[in-house]
C-alpha positions in Angstrom: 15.1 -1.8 -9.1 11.3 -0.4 -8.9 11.7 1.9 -5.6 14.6 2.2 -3.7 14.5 4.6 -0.4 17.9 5.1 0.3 18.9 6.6 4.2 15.9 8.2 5.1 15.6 10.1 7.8 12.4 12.2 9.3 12.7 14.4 12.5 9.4 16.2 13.7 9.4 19.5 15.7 9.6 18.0 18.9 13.0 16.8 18.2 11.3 13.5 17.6 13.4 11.2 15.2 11.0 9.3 13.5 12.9 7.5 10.9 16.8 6.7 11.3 18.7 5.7 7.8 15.9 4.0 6.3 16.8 1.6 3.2 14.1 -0.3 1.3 13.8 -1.6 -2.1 11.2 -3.0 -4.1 11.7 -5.2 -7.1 9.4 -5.6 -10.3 6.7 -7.2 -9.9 7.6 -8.1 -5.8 5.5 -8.1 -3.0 7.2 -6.5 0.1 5.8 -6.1 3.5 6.5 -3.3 6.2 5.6 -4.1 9.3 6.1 -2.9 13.0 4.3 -1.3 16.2 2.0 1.6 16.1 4.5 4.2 16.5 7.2 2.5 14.4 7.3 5.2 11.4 5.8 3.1 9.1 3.3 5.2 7.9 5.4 8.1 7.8 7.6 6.5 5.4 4.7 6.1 3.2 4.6 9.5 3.3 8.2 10.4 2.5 7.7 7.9 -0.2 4.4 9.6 -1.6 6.2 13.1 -1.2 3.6 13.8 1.0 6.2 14.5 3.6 9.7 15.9 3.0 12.8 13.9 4.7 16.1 16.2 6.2 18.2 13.5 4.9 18.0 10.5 2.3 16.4 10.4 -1.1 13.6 8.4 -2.8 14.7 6.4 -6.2 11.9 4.9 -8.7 13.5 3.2 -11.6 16.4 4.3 -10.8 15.8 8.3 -11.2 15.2 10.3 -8.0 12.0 12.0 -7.7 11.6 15.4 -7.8 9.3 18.1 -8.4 9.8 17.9 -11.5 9.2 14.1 -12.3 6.5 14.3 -9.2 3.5 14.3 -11.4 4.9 11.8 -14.0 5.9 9.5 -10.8 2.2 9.7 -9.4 0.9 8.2 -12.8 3.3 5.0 -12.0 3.1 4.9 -8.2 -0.6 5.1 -6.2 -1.4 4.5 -2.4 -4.2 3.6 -0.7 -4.8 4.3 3.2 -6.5 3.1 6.0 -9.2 5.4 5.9 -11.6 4.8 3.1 -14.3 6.7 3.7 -11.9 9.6 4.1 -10.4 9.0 0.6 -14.0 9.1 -1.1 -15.5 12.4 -2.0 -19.1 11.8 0.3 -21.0 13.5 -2.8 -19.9 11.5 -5.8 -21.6 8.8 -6.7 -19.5 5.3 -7.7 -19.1 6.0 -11.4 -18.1 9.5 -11.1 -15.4 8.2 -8.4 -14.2 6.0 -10.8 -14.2 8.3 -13.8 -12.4 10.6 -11.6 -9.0 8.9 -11.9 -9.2 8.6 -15.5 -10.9 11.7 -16.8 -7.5 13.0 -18.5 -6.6 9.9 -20.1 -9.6 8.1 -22.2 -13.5 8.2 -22.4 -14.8 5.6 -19.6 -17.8 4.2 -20.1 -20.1 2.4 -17.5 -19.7 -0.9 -19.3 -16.1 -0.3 -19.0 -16.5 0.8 -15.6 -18.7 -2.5 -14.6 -16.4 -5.0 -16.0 -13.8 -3.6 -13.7 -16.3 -3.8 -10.3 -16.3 -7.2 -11.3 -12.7 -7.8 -11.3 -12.9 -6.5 -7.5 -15.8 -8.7 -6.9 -18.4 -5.6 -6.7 -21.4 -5.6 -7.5 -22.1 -3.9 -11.1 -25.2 -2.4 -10.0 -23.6 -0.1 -7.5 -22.0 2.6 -9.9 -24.9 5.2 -8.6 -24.4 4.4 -5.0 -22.8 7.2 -2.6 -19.9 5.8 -0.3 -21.9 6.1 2.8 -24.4 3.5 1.3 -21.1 1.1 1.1 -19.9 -1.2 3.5 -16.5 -0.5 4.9 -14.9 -3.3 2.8 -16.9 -2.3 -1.0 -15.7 1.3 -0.2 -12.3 0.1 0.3 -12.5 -2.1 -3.2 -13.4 1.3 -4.7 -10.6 2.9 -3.4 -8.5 0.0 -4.8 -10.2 -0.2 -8.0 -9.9 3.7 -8.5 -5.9 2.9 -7.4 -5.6 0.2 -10.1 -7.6 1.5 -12.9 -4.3 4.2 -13.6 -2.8 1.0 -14.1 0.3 1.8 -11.4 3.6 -0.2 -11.6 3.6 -0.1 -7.5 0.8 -0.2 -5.3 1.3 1.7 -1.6 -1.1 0.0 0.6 -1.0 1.5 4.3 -2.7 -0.5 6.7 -5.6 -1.2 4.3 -7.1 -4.1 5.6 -6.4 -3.4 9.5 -10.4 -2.4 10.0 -11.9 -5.0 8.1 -13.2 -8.3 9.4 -11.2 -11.2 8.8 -13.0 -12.7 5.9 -12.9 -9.1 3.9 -9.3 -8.7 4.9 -8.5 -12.4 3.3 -10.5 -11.0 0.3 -8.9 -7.8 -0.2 -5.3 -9.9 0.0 -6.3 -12.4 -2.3 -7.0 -9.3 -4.9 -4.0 -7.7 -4.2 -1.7 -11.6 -5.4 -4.1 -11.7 -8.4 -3.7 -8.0 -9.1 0.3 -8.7 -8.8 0.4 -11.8 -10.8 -2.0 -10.7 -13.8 -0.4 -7.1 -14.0 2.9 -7.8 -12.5 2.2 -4.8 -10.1 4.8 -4.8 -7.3 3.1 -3.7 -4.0 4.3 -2.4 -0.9 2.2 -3.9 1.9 2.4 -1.2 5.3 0.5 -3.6 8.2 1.0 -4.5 11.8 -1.5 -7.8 11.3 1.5 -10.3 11.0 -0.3 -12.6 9.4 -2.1 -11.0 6.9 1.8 -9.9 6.1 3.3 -13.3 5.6 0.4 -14.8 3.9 0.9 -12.1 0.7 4.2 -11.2 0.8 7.5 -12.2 -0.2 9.8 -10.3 1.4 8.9 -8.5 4.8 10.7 -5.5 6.6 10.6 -5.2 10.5 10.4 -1.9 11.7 10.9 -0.9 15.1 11.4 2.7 17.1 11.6 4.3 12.8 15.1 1.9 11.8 14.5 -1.2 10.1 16.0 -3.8 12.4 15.5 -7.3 10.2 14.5 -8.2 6.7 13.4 -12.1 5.7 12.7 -13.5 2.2 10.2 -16.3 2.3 11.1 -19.7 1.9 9.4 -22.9 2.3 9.1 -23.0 5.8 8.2 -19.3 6.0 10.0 -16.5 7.1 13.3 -16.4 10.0 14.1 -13.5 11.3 17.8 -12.8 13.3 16.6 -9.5 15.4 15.5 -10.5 18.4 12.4 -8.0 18.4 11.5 -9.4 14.6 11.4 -12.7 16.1 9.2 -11.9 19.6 6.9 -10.2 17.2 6.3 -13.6 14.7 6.5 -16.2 17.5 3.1 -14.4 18.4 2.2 -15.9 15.2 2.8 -19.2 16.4 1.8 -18.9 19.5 -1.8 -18.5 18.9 
């Protein structure tokens, strides 16, 4: 087992419960998907799993060890997520290259040809590495964000919501990078989405999420995915119906 999240749960101030015994696991080299509502808690559970938020109950498992402060930074180098936001995640002064290098300045000496070989991989273009993000369109600054994500060279990939402001044919191109990351690398990737079909085209395994409890998981077969909870199968008949 990769990451296992085992009986989460997340209360805010308010007395709001946000996430209620939350179990999820993902396997080597497996895609999984999270999906649900705005509101659902998915994103906070990407969070908890981060350690960017602290849970009152549950724990987070990857390879089997929990993770601690201790093991924090050591878990970070094995585990990287990306967010909706990408022009948030980019530092607005740093040019490409120096966004790039920034990732890998305490491991090994990165130079641009180095650096352009891997824009090519996320089909950039080579001659951007002294571009600012703001001269970027919304989907190359998200391929930077994934590039600077992959060039660590993570065993699991966090992606929250990542494709949900992104035109339809940069959103299919961003997925199709995400399979061939995960069949090249075998990096396992947690896919966080409420776009339902971007979510069964990648993945293989997909959680519903409703009101912060998981209410269905599905494995795809053949025919797709079939859900038993009633609200898991309102949601994918939308699918269908359109």
């Amino acid at each position: 087992m990769l990451l296992q999240v085992d009986n989460i749960c997340k209360t805010y101030r308010k007395g709001q419960q946000v996430l209620n015994n939350i179990n999820l696991t993902v396997e080597k080299s497996e895609i999984v998907g999270l999906v649900g509502e705005s509101g659902s808690g998915k994103s906070t559970l990407a969070k908890v799993i981060m350690q960017l938020e602290e849970p009152e109950k549950g724990a987070v498992f990857f390879q089997q060890q929990p993770i601690t402060k201790r093991n924090r930074t050591a878990f970070y180098e094995k585990c990287q997520i990306i967010f909706q936001n990408a022009t948030g995640a980019l530092n607005p002064v740093w040019t490409v290259r120096e966004l790039l290098r920034e990732p890998l300045q305490h491991q090994k000496t990165v130079t641009d040809t180095y650096l352009q070989s891997m824009l090519e991989k996320v089909m950039l273009p080579t001659d951007i590495l002294h571009a600012l993000p703001s001269e970027l369109s919304g989907g190359e600054r998200q391929r930077i964000n994934l590039l600077r994500s992959i060039l660590v060279e993570p065993q699991l990939l966090v992606c929250d919501e990542i494709v949900s402001s992104l035109d339809r044919l940069i959103q299919r191109e961003i997925i199709d990078l995400l399979i061939n990351l995960n069949k090249e690398r075998g990096m396992s990737i947690l896919f966080i989405s409420h776009d339902l079909r971007a979510v069964s085209y990648l993945c293989d395994r997909i959680y519903v999420m409703k009101a912060g409890v998981i209410v269905d998981e599905s494995y795809k077969e053949k025919e797709g995915f079939t859900f038993t909870d009633s609200y898991a199968q309102m949601l994918f008949q939308a699918i269908h119906d359109e």
